[in-house]
NUNU-305040 format. One line per field, with one value per residue (C-alpha): residue in three letters; chain; y, z, x. Coordinates in Angstrom, 2 decimals. Example, Ala and Ser with C-alpha at 12.3 -4.5 7.8 and 13.67 -1.06 7.14 Angstrom:
BEGIN
resn = (ala/ser) .
chain = (A/A) .
north = (-4.50/-1.06) .
up = (7.80/7.14) .
east = (12.30/13.67) .
This chain:
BEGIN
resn = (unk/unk/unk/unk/unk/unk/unk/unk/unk/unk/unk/unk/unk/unk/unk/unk/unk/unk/unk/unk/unk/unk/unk/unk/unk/unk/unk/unk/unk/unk/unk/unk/unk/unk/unk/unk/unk/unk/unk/unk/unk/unk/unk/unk/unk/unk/unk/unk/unk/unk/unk/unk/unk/unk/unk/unk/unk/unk/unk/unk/unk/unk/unk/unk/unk/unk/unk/unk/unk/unk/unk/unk/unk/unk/unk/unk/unk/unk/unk/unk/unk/unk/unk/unk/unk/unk/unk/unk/unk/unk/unk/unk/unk/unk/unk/unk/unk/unk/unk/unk/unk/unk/unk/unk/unk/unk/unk/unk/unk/unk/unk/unk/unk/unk/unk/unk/unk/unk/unk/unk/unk/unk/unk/unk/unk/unk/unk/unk/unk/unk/unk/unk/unk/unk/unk/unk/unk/unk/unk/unk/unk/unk/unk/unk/unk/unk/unk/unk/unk/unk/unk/unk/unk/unk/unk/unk/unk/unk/unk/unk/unk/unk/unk/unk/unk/unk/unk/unk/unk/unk/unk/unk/unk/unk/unk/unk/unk/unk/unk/unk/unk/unk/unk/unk/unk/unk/unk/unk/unk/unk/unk/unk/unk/unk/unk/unk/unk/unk/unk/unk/unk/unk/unk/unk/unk/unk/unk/unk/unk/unk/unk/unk/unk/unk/unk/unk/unk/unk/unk/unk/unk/unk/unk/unk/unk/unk/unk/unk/unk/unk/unk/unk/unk/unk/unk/unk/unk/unk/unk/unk/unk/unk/unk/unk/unk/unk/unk/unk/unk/unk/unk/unk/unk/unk/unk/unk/unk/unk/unk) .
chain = (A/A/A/A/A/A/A/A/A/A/A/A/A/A/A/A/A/A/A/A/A/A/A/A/A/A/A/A/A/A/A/A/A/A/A/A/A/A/A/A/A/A/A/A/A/A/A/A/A/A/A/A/A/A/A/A/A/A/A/A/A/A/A/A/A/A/A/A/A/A/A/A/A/A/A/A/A/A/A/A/A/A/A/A/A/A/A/A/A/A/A/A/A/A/A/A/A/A/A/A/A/A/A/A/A/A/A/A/A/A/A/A/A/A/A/A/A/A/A/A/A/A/A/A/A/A/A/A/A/A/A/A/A/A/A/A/A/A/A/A/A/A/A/A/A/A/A/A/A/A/A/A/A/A/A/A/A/A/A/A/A/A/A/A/A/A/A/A/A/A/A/A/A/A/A/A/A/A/A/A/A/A/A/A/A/A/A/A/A/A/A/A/A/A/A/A/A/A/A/A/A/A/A/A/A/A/A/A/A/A/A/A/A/A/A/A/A/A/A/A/A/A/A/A/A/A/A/A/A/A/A/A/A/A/A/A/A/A/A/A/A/A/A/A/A/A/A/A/A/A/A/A/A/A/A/A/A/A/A) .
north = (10.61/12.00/11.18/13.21/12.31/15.36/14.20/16.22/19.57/21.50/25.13/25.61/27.17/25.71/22.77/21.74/25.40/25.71/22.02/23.34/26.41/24.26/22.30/25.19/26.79/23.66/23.31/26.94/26.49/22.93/23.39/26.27/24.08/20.83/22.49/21.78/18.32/17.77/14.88/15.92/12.65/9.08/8.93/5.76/7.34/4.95/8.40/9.02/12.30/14.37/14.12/16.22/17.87/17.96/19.82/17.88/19.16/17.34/15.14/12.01/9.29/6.07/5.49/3.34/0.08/-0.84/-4.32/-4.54/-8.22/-8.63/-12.25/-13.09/-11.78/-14.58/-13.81/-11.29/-11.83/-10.72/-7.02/-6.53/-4.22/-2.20/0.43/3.37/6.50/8.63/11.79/13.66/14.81/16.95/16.07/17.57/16.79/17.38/14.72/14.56/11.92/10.27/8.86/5.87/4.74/4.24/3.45/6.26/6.43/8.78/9.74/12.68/14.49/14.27/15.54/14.08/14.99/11.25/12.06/9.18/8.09/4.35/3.46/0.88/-1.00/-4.12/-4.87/-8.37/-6.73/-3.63/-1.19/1.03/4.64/6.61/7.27/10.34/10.40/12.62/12.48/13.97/12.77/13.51/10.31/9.53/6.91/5.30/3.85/2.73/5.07/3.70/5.16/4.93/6.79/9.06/12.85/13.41/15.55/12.40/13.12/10.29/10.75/7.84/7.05/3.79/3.53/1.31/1.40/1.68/4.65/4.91/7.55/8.86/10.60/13.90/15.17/13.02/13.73/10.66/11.49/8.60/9.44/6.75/3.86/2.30/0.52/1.63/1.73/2.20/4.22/4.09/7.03/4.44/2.90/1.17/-0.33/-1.01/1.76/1.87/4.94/6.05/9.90/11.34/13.87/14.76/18.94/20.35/21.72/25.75/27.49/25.21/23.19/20.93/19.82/16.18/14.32/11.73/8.59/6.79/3.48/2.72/-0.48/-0.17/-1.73/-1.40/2.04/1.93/-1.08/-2.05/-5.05/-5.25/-4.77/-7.47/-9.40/-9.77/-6.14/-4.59/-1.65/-0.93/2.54/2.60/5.55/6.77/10.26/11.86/14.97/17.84/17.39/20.51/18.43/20.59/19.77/17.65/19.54/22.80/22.84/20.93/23.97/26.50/25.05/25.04/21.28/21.05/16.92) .
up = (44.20/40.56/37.68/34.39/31.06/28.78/25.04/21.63/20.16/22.96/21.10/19.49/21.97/20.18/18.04/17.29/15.67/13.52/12.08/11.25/9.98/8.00/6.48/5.53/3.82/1.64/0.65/-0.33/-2.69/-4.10/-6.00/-8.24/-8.44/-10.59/-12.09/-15.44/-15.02/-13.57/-15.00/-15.66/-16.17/-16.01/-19.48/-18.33/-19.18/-18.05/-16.48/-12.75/-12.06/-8.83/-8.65/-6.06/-2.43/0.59/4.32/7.10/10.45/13.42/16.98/17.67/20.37/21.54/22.66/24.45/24.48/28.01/29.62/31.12/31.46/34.73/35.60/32.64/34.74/36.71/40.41/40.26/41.90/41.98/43.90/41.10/38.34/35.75/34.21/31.78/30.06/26.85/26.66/22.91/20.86/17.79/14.28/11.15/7.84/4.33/1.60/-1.88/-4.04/-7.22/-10.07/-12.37/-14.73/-12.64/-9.79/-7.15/-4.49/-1.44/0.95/2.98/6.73/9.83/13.36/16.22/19.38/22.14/26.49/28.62/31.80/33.24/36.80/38.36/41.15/42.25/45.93/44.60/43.49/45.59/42.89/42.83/41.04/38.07/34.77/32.62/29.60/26.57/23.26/20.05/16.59/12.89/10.55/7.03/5.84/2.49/0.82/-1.82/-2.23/-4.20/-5.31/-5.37/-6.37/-9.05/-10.20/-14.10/-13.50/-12.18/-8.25/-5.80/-3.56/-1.35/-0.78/0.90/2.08/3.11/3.54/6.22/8.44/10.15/12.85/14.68/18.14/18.66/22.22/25.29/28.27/30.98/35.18/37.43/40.98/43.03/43.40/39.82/37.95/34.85/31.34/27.86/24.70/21.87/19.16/16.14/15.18/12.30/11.68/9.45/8.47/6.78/6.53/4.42/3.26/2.26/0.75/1.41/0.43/-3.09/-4.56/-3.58/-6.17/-6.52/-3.07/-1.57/2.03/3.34/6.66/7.02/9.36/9.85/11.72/12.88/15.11/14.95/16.70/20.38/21.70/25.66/27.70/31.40/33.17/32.85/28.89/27.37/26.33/22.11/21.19/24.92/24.10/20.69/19.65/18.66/17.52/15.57/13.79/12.36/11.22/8.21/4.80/2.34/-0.71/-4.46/-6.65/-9.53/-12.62/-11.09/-11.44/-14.64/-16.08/-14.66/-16.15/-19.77/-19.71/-20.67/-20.17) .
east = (25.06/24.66/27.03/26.72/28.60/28.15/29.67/29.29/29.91/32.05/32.18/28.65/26.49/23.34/24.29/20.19/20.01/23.00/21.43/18.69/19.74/21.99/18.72/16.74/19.69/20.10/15.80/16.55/19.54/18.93/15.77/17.80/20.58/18.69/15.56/17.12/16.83/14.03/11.69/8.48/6.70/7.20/9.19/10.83/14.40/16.91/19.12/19.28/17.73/17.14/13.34/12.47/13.37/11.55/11.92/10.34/9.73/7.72/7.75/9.80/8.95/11.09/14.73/16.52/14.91/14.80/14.73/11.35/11.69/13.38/12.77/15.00/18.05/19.81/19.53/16.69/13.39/9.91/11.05/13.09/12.27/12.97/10.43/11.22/9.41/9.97/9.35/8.13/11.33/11.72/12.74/13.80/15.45/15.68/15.28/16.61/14.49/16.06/14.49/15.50/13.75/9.97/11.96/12.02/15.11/15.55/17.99/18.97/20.34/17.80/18.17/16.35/16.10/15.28/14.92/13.49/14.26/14.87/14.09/16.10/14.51/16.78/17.45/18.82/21.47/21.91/20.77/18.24/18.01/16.94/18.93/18.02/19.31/19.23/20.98/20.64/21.12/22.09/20.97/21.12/18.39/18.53/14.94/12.99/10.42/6.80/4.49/1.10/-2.32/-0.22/-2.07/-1.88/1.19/3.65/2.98/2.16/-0.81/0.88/4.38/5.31/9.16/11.48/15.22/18.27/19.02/22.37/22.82/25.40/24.84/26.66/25.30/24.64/23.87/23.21/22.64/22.50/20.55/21.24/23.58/23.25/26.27/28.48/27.40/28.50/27.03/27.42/27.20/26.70/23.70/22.12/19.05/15.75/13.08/9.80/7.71/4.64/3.81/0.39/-0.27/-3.92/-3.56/-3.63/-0.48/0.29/2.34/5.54/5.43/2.61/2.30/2.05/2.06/4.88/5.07/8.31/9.85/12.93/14.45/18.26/21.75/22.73/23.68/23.30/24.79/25.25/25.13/20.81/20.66/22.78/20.26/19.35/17.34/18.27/19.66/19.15/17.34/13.81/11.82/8.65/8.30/5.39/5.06/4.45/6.37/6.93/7.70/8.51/5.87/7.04/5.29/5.79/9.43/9.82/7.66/9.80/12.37/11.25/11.12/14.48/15.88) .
């Protein structure tokens, strides 16, 4: 017997490419838009300032958090099981970075893309099957950005980060082969994130490359009857990949230094 719940954008044929369209057109336009304000240094000036934009492109593993704890359900015994697998996603976002004062905060739109399967072995209960399930996500994290190993011209060799990220989940897709129970998902989450950024290249014309590494452990968004339990459920992911940052002293010069 197979189920499928389909969820999301009904009349876009290709929702992941008009995102991502949609992020490349905005890297393109909002480095014209706040060049005139662009802080050149660490001046301490007590405005708040757009102090950069980056694009960010890579892979994304985690998920679902699945219960592989199985003794801790009442009634189940040592046949019982339950045993999952993630599958690499993709990610991409763009990131506005703000300055006040020396303190440095970021936030911004990311897409990720999550597909893992759970396997559902319980003859105590009368279940067994597979779930696959994909979803796909827009999120908007928040963080503190510091940095660390700073150039003569203002830019961080090392950025450590830590913030929030709330997501919401615009495409799902969930099969169930076998005889498996109901469930509920959720397209909210929130949750912790913490994330460092290197930036190991030199500068090309306006733009230098980086590699990016990111955390996040966030709120319930898949429930049934085995993942009740505290932190069953919740989403959990890492993403690594290539950032295309706009170099800080670049732009201010282009400018004309103006403040």
């Amino acid at each position: 017997m197979i189920k499928s719940y389909n969820e999301g954008i009904r009349r876009c044929a290709n929702p992941r490419a008009l995102l991502l369209a949609s992020l490349g057109v905005l890297f393109l336009i909002l480095p014209s838009c706040r060049t005139a304000g662009y802080p050149t240094a660490d001046d301490g000036s007590s405005a708040v300032r757009l102090a950069g934009v980056s694009l960010l492109s890579g892979v994304s593993a985690g998920g679902i958090v699945e219960n592989s704890k199985t003794p801790d359900i009442g009634g189940a015994g040592p046949p019982d099981s339950i045993t999952g697998a993630t599958k690499a996603g993709y990610n991409a976002g763009i990131h506005g970075e703000w300055k006040w004062r020396n303190h440095h905060m970021a936030t911004g739109v990311d897409y990720l893309g999550f597909a893992q399967t759970v396997d559902y072995r319980l003859p105590s209960f009368g279940e067994e099957g597979r779930r696959d399930i994909r979803f796909d996500q827009v999120r908007i994290p928040v963080t503190y950005n510091l940095h660390l190993l700073k150039n003569r011209d203002g830019n961080p060799g090392i950025v450590i980060k830590a913030g929030v990220s709330g997501g919401y989940t615009f495409h799902t897709s969930i099969e169930d082969n076998g005889s498996l129970g109901e469930y509920q998902f959720s397209r909210w989450d929130i949750g912790p994130t913490v994330g460092m950024t290197v930036y190991p290249f030199p500068a090309w014309d306006a733009y230098r490359m980086g590699l990016y590494l990111d955390f996040y452990r966030g709120s319930r968004i898949f429930e049934d009857a085995y993942h009740e339990g505290e932190g069953l459920g919740g989403q959990s992911f890492m993403k690594v990949g290539v950032i295309l940052n706009a170099v800080q002293a670049a732009l201010g010069k282009a400018s004309g230094g103006i403040k």
